[in-house]
N, C-alpha and C positions, 0 to 999 in steps of 0.2 A: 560335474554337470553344471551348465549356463544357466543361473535362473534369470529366464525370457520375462519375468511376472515383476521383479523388483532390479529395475536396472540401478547400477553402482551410480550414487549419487555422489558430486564433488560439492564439497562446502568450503569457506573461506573468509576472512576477513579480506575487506576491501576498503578504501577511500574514496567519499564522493563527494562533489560540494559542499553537500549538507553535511556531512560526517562520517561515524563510521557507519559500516553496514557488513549485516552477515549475510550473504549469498548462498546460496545451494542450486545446481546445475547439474546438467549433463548434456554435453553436445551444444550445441543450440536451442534446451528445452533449459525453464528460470521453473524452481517449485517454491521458493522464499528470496524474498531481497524485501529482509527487515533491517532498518536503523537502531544502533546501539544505543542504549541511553533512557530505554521505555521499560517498563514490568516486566514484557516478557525478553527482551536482552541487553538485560546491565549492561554498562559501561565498564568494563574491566581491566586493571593494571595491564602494561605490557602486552598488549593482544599487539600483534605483527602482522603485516599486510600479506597476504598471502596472493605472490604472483598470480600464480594460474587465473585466483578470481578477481584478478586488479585488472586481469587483461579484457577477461570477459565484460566484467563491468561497463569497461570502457567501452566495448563493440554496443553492448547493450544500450548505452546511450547514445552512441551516436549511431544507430543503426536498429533501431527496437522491431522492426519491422520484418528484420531476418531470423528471431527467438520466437519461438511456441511457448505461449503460458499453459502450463499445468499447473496452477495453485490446487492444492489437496481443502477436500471439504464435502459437506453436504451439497445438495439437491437445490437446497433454497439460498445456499451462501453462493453457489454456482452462477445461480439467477442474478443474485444482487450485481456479484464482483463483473458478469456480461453487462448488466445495464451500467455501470460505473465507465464500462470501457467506453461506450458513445455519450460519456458527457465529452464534449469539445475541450480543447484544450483554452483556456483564459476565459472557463465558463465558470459557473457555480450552478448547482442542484441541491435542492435542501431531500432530505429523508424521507418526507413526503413522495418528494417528486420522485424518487427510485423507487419506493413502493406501489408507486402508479404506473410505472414503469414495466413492473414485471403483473403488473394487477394483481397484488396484492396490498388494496390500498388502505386496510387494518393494521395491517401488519409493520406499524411504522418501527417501532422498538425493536422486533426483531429485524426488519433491515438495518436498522444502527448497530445492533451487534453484529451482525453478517460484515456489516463496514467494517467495525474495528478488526473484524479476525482478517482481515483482508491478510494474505501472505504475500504480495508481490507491490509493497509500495511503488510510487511512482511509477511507474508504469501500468500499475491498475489503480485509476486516478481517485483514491477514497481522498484526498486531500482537497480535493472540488466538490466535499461533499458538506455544507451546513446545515445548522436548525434553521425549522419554518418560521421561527421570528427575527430569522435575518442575522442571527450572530453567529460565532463560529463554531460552534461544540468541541468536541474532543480531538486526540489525537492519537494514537496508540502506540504509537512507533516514536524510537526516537527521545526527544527532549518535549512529545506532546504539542500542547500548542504552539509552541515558537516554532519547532519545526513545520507544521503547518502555514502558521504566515509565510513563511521565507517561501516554504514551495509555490505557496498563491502568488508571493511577491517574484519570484523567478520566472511567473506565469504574465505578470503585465496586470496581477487582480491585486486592487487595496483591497487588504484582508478587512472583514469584518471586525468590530467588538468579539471579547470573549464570553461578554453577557456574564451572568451568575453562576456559579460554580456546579451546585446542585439540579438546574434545569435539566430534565431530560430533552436527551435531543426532538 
């Protein structure tokens, strides 16, 4: 019997600019495109580029427009990662300004964790996302903030300061 409720999901290591990255797909639908090298996906001996998603990748970048994001989450991570998508590309939004966004404008801390759970780097833009004192906060994915610069700097944006460590965003 077909279960119609959880379609077979294809995952993969890939290579992108930035580095490596773990993919999960199906079709033309992205449910993760994390960067290796962060908490939640070490950097691992030996990991090998797996075709299928080296290919997709690729479509996916030069073509984002033909993939359906399904990032898995809550209600209010939903909200955040939609208002992240109309930040402009070579723009910046602080925390704030996403929380206002979705009118919840208390709510700053949990939109910065909503940001960081974000599942679908770059292409759902939480890397245009800084603190409201202008520096750059965190990064989650990846190698953190240097990964972040580069994205900003790929984007045509001098990255901000990284400010103090312990700031919250």
């Amino acid at each position: 019997m077909k279960n119609n409720y959880f379609p077979t999901i294809h995952s993969g290591y890939c290579q992108t600019p930035w580095g490596w990255a773990y993919l999960e797909y199906k079709d033309h639908a992205i449910y993760r495109l994390e960067f290796l090298g962060g908490k939640r996906y070490p950097l691992k001996e030996g990991i090998q580029t797996d075709q299928a998603a080296q290919k997709v990748i690729k479509q996916l970048f030069k073509h984002p427009e033909k993939f359906e994001l399904r990032p898995q989450g809550t209600a209010f991570q939903q909200a955040v990662w939609n208002a992240l998508l109309k930040i402009p590309k070579g723009s910046l939004r602080t925390y704030l300004d996403i929380a206002h966004a979705i009118q919840r404008p208390k709510s700053v801390r949990a939109v910065a964790n909503a940001v960081g759970a974000n599942p679908i780097c770059i292409i759902i833009p939480c890397h245009r996302v800084i603190r409201s004192d202008g520096t750059l906060g965190g990064y989650s994915s990846g190698s953190g903030a240097d990964l972040k610069k580069a994205l900003l700097k790929a984007e045509g944006i001098n990255p901000p300061t990284e400010g103090l460590s312990y700031e919250s965003p």
